[in-house]
Every structure is written in structure tokens, then in C-alpha cells.
C-alpha positions in Angstrom: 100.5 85.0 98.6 103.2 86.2 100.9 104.9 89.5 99.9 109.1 89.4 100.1 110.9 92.3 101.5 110.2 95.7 99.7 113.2 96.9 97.3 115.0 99.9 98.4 117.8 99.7 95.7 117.2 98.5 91.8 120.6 96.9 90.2 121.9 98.2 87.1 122.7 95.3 85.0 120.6 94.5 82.1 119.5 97.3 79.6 122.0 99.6 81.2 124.7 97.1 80.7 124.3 96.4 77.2 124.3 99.7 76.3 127.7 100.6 78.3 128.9 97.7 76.6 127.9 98.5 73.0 129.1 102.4 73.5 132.6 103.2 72.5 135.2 102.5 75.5 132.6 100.3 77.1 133.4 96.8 76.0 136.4 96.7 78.7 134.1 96.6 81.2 131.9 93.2 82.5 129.1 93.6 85.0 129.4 91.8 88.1 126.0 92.1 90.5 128.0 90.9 93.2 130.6 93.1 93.7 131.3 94.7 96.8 133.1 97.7 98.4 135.6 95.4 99.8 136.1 93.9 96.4 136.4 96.5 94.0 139.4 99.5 93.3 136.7 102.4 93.5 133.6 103.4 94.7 131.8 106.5 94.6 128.2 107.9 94.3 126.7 109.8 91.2 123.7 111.2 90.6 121.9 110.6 87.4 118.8 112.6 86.3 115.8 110.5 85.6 112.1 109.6 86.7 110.5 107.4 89.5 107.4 105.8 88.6 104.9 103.9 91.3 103.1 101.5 90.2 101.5 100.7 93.8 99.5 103.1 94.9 97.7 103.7 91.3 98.2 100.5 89.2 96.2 101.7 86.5 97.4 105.3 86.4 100.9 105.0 87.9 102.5 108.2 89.8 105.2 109.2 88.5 107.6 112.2 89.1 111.3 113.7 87.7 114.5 113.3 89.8 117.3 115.5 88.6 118.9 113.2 91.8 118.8 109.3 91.5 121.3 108.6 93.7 123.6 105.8 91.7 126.4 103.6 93.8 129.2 102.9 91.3 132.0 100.0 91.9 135.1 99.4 89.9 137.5 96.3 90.2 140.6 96.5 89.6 139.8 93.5 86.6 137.7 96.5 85.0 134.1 94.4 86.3 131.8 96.7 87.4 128.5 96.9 89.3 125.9 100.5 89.3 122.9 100.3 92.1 120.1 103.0 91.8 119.3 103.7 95.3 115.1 104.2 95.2 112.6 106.8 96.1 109.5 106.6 98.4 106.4 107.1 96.8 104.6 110.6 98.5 101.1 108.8 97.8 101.6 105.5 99.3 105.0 105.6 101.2 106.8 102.8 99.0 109.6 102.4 97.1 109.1 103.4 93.2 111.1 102.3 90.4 113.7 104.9 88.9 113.8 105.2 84.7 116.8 106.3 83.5 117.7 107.6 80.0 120.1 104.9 79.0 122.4 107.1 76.9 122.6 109.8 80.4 123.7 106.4 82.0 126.5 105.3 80.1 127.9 108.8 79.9 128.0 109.4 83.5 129.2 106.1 84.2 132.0 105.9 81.2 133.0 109.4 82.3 133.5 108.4 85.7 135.5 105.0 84.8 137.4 107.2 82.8 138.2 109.6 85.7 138.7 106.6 87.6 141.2 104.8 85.6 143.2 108.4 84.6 142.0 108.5 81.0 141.0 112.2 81.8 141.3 115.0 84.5 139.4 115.6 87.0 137.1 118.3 86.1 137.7 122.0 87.0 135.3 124.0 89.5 131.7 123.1 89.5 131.3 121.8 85.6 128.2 119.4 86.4 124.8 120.1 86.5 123.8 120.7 90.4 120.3 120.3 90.9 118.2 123.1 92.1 115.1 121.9 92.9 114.2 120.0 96.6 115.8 117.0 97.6 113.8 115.3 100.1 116.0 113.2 102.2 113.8 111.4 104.1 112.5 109.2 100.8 115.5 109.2 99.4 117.4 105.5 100.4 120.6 107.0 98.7 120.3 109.9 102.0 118.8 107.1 104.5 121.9 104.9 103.7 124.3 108.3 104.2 125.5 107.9 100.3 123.6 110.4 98.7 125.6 114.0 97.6 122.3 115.7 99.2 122.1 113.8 102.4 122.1 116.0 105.4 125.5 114.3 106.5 127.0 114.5 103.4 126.2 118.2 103.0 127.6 119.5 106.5 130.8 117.7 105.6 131.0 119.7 102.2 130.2 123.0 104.1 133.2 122.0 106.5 135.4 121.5 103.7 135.1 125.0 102.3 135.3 126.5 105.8 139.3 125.0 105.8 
């Protein structure tokens, strides 16, 4: 049996879809697994709390641990189709990617909320309003940070810091 390229990023469609769909405000949006950057209106990153769980290392017992960061790639076209990508996390007993589990409800409330921002249905939120995790990030099993999208990358930090400096 020959073993395809690991996944580093889990698409959003499915479960997650339906249930941005059935929620209210949601049924103006269709998902679209193909959209890209250069064909969407926006594009940003969110984190969405949630746990990893690898089934590789311990099939029978599967490791799991909580993420207060799965770093999530949101696009929006300008046609209201949208695509969310969870960017995975790297197992700490075997070194592979795991599988994030999102609470669907969290999902559709970050994602809604930031369609809504997005679209100028609402304001852009005051001062630091969102949760900001407190716990360790660590970057280097984190695709979100090895890709240079994560909030908590190294890159991504520095150019926050520089911002506040001006």
C-alpha cells in the first residue's frame, strides 16, 4: 500500500458547512473548496479554539490535546462563496499531523462574525474584545506559523510589536 502525501491542512466543508448554512444569516453563503486568494474579496486568518486528536501514534488510545489556537484561513468572494481551511498540528509523540475538532457552533460564530465584519454588517470591534490565548503556542508544529499565517507565528508577532512601536 503506498501512503499519499501527509495532510498539513483539513478543509472546512461538510459538517461545518451545513451548520453555517442552517444558522441564521448563513444561507447567503455557498462553500466553494476551490477558492483561492486570487479569487476571493477577503482573506484573513482566525483562530478558533478546539482539540487535535492523533490517531497515528496510538490508534487504540488516540492522543489528543486542547488548542485555544487552530489557526483557520478564511476566503470570501465577492459572489458571497466561501472556503475555511484548518491549518493542522504536529503530533508531540509521533511528529505527524493530527486532525483538529472544532465545536461547530464556535465555528459558525467566528466565521458569521467575521463575514459580517467583512461585508460591513457590523463595526470592527473596539480594543482587544476577543479571547487571546495565554497558554504556549508552539510554532514549530503549528502549519498555520510554518506557512507565516498564524496570529502567533514569530513573523507575524514582530510585525504587531512594530505596529505599536509607531
Amino acid at each position: 500500500m503506498t501512503r499519499g502525501k501527509p495532510k498539513m491542512e483539513m478543509d472546512a466543508g461538510g459538517k461545518y458547512h451545513t451548520a453555517l448554512a442552517n444558522a441564521e444569516g448563513g444561507d447567503q453563503y455557498s462553500y466553494d473548496p476551490k477558492l483561492t486568494v486570487q479569487g476571493c474579496r477577503r482573506y484573513g486568518v482566525r483562530n478558533i479554539s478546539g482539540l487535535f486528536v492523533c490517531y497515528i501514534c496510538r490508534p487504540s488510545k488516540p492522543h489528543t490535546w486542547k488548542s485555544g489556537i487552530i489557526c483557520t484561513e478564511l476566503y470570501l468572494s465577492a459572489t458571497n462563496s466561501y472556503r475555511a481551511v484548518f491549518n493542522l498540528q504536529m503530533c508531540q509523540l509521533c511528529n505527524r499531523y493530527a486532525r483538529p475538532k472544532v465545536d461547530v457552533d464556535k465555528y459558525v460564530a467566528k466565521v458569521l462574525d467575521t463575514f459580517e465584519l467583512w461585508t460591513g454588517q457590523r463595526e470592527a470591534y473596539v480594543g482587544d474584545v476577543h479571547h487571546k490565548s495565554t497558554g504556549p503556542h508552539d510554532s514549530s508544529r503549528c502549519r498555520g506559523c510554518l506557512k507565516g499565517v498564524c496570529t502567533m507565528s514569530d513573523a507575524n508577532k514582530k510585525k504587531s510589536r512594530s505596529k505599536k512601536k509607531k
